[in-house]
N, C-alpha and C positions, 0 to 999 in steps of 0.2 A: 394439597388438600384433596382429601378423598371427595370426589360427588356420586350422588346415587340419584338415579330416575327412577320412581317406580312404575311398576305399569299402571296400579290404576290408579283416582283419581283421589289422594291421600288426605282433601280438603273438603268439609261439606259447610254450603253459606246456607244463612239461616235470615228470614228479616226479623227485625224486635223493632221498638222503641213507641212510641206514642201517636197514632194514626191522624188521632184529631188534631192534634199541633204541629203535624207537616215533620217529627222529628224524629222519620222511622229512617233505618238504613239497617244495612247488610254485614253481619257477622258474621264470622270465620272458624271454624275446629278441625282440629287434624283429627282424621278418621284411626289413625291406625299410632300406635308407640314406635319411634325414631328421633333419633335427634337431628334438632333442627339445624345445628351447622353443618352437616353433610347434605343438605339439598341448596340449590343455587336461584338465588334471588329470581331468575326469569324461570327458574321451571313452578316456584312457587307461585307467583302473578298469573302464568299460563293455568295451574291447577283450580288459582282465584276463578279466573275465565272462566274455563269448566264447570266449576262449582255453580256459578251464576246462569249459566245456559242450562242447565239443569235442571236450578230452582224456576227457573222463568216459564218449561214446561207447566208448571204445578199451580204459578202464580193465579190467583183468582180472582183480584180486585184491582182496577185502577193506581192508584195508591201503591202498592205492592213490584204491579207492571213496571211502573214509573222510576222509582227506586233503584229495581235490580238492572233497568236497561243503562238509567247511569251509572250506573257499579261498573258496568260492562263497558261503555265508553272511558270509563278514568282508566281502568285496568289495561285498557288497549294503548291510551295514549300513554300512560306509564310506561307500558312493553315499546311504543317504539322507541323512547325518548333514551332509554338504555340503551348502552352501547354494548 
């Protein structure tokens, strides 16, 4: 199986969902056209990563902060838990 790394960061997170009812969380788009069985489960969660330290720059409200810091803790322990 072919993999490919790209250099840059092929995944952009977004938050959505419903602020007042506590049911916002973080969605995913790949930036660029590739298929997706040539990239490898951990460079794609690393790219998640990315994506999220990114958005957390820009983050502007509590609510939002909160969200994308968890994102960022499940994604880590997803990556270690991989072997």
């Amino acid at each position: 199986m072919n993999v490919i790394y790209l250099e840059e960061n092929p995944i952009i997170a977004k938050t959505c969902g419903c602020k007042e009812k506590n049911r916002q969380r973080v969605t995913y788009a790949f930036a660029g056209e590739f298929h997706s069985l040539c990239v490898d489960k951990k460079y794609i969660i690393q790219a998640e990563i990315d994506a999220c330290e990114k958005l957390l720059k820009y983050a502007i409200n509590d609510p939002d902060l909160a969200v994308i810091e968890k994102e960022i803790t499940e994604l880590k322990t997803v990556l270690d838990l991989m072997p």
